[in-house]
C-alpha positions as CSV (number, residue, x, y, z in Angstrom):
1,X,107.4,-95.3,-190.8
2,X,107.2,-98.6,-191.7
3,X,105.2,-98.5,-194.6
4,X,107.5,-96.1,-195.8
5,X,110.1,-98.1,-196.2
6,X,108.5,-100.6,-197.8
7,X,107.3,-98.3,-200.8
8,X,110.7,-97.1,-201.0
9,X,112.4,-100.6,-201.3
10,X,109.6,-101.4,-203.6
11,X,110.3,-98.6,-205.7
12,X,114.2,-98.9,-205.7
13,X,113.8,-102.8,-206.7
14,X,111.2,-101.5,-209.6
15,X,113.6,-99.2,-210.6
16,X,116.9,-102.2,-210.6
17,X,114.5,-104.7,-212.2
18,X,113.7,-101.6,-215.2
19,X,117.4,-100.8,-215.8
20,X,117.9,-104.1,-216.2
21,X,115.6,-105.3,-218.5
22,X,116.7,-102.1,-220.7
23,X,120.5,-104.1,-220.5
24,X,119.0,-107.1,-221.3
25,X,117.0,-105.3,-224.4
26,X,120.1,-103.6,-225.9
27,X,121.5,-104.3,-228.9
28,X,125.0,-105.2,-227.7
29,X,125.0,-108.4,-226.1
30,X,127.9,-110.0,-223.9
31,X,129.3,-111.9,-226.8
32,X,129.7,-108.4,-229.0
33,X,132.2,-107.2,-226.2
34,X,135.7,-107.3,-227.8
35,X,138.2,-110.1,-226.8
36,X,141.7,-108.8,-226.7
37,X,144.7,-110.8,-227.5
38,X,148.0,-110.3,-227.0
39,X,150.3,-110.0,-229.5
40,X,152.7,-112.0,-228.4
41,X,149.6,-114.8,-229.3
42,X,147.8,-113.6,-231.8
43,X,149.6,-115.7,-234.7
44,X,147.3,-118.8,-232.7
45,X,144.2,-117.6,-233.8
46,X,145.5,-117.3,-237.5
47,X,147.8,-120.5,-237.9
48,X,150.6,-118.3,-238.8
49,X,154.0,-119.0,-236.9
50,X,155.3,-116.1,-234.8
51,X,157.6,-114.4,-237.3
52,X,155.0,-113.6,-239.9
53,X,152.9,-112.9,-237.8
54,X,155.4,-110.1,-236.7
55,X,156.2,-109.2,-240.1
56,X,152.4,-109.0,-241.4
57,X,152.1,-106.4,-238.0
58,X,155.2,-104.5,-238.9
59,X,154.3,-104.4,-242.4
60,X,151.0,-103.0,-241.7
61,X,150.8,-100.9,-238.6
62,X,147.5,-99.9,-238.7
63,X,145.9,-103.2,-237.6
64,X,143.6,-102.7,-235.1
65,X,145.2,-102.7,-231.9
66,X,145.1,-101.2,-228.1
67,X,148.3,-100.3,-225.9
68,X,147.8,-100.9,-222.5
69,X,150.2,-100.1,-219.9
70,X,152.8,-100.8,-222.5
71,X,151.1,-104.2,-223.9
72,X,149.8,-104.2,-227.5
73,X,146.4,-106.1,-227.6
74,X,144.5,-106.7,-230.2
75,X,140.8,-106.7,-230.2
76,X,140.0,-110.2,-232.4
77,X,136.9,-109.6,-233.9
78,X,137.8,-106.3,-235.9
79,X,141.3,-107.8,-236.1
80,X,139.7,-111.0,-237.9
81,X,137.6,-108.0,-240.0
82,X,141.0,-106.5,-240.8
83,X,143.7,-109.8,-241.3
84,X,140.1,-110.8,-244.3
85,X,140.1,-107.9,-246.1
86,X,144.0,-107.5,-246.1
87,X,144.6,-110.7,-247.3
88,X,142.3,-111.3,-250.0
């Protein structure tokens, strides 16, 4: 009985250690996971002041953004994507 569960914790850790190496393999690292930012300071990130900031969003209201329990954030990396090849 004993032995039993030995081979079955052994397997279960095999089977942790596996799914985790296939994480650790993936493509999409921790860094590539999208920071949001609210929009109340998003015009930080893009040394604009807070009005045109909120003119640029009203002007253009598909920028890349997520509502969340009524907060608009904006996920910065596609943002940044989007503000560059807007403003060229």
């Amino acid at each position: 009985m004993n032995a039993i569960g030995i081979i079955v914790g052994l397997l279960l850790l095999a089977f942790f250690i596996a799914s985790g190496w296939k994480s650790f393999k993936s493509k999409k690292s921790f860094s590539d996971q999208q920071e949001l930012i609210e929009q109340a300071h998003l015009h930080r990130y893009f040394h604009l002041n807070e009005a045109a900031m909120n003119e640029l969003l009203n002007d253009n209201p598909t920028a890349p953004k997520v509502v969340i329990d009524g907060t608009t954030y904006y996920p910065l990396t596609k943002f940044q994507k989007w503000f560059a090849s807007n403003n060229k």
